[in-house]
N, C-alpha and C positions, 0 to 999 in steps of 0.2 A: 458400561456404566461409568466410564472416566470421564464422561464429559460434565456430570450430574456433580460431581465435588461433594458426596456426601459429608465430609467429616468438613463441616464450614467451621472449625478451628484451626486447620491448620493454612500457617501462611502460604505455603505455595498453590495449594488448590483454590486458595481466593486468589492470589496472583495470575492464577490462568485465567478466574472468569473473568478480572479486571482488564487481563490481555487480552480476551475475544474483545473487547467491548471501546479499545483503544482506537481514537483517533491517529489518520495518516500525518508523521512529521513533515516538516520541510522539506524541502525537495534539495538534496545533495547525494554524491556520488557517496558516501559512508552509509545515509541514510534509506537510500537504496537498496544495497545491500541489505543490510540489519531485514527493514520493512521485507523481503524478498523472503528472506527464511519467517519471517513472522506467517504470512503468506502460505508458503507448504508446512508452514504448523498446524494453520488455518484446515488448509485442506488435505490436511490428515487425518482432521477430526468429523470432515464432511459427512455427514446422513446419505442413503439414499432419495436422492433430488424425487425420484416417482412421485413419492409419499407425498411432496409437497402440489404434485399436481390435481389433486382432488379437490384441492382444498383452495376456496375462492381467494382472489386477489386481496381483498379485504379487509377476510379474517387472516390472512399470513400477513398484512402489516399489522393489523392490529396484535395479534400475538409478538410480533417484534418487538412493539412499542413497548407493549407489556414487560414483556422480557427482559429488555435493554435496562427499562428502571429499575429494577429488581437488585439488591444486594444480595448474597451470598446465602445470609441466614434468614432474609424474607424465600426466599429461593426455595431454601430447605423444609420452609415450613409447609408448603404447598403439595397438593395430594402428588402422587407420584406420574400419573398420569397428564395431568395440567405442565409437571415439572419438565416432564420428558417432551410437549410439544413447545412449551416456552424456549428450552435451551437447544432446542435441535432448530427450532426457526431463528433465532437469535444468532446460531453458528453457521448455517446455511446463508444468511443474508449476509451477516459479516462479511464469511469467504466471499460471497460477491463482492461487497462495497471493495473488501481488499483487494478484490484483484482488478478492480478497476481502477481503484486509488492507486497502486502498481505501474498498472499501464499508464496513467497519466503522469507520474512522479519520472515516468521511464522516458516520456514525450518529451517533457519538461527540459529533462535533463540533457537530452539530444539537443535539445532548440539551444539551449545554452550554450552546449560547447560547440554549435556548430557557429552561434553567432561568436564565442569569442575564438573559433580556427579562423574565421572571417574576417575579425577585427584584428591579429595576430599578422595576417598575410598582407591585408592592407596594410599596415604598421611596416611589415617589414619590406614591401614594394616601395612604399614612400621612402623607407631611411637608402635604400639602394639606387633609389634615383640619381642621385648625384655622382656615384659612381656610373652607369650609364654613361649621363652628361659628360664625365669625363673622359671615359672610352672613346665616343663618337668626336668629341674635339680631338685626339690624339688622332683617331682615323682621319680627320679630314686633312688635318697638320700633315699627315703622311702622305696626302693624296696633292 
């Protein structure tokens, strides 16, 4: 029943449903992290996925939809049964969205730093050219 926030007074139990319901930030090596443990909070809270295969493609977006607009104390006002498939599909699609927003934020993040080890190496073959250049003039001076 933790995931249900009965007592929609108190700040931290709306903080948690505000937190299933959070958009992925930008993509940086801090943000990563953070997003990463949001992620295994995520799917801590995960339902048995089964349950969700009965149930047509349709009506589990449309329960989401529903879900996702939902405040705290509209939440609470709802039979308990309605409550329980709203927030259990709302947490199950999250944890998806999140772990793909994850895996792309993690994509992202590779792509960047391998473009700037790229831009790094070139930078630093070009400032080293001249030494080269100098080497092989000494070597020929010797020869």
């Amino acid at each position: 029943d933790k995931c249900l926030f009965n007592n929609f007074k108190s700040y931290e139990k709306q903080r948690s449903w505000k937190d299933i319901k959070t958009d992925p930030p930008t993509v940086s090596a801090n943000n990563v992290k953070h997003y990463t443990e949001h992620v295994q909070w995520l799917q801590s809270l995960v339902i048995n996925k089964k349950i969700f295969n009965e149930i047509p493609l349709e009506r589990y977006n449309q329960l989401y939809v529903e879900g996702i607009s939902l405040n705290l104390y509209k939440l609470n006002r709802l039979p308990k049964m309605k409550r329980y498939a709203l927030v259990s599909t709302v947490i199950q699609k999250a944890t998806e969205m999140a772990v793909d927003n994850l895996t792309t934020m993690i994509i992202k993040t590779y792509n960047i730093m391998k473009s700037s080890a790229k831009n790094k190496l070139l930078a630093y073959k070009t400032s080293r050219l001249n030494v080269v250049d100098d080497l092989v003039y000494n070597f020929e001076c010797v020869l």
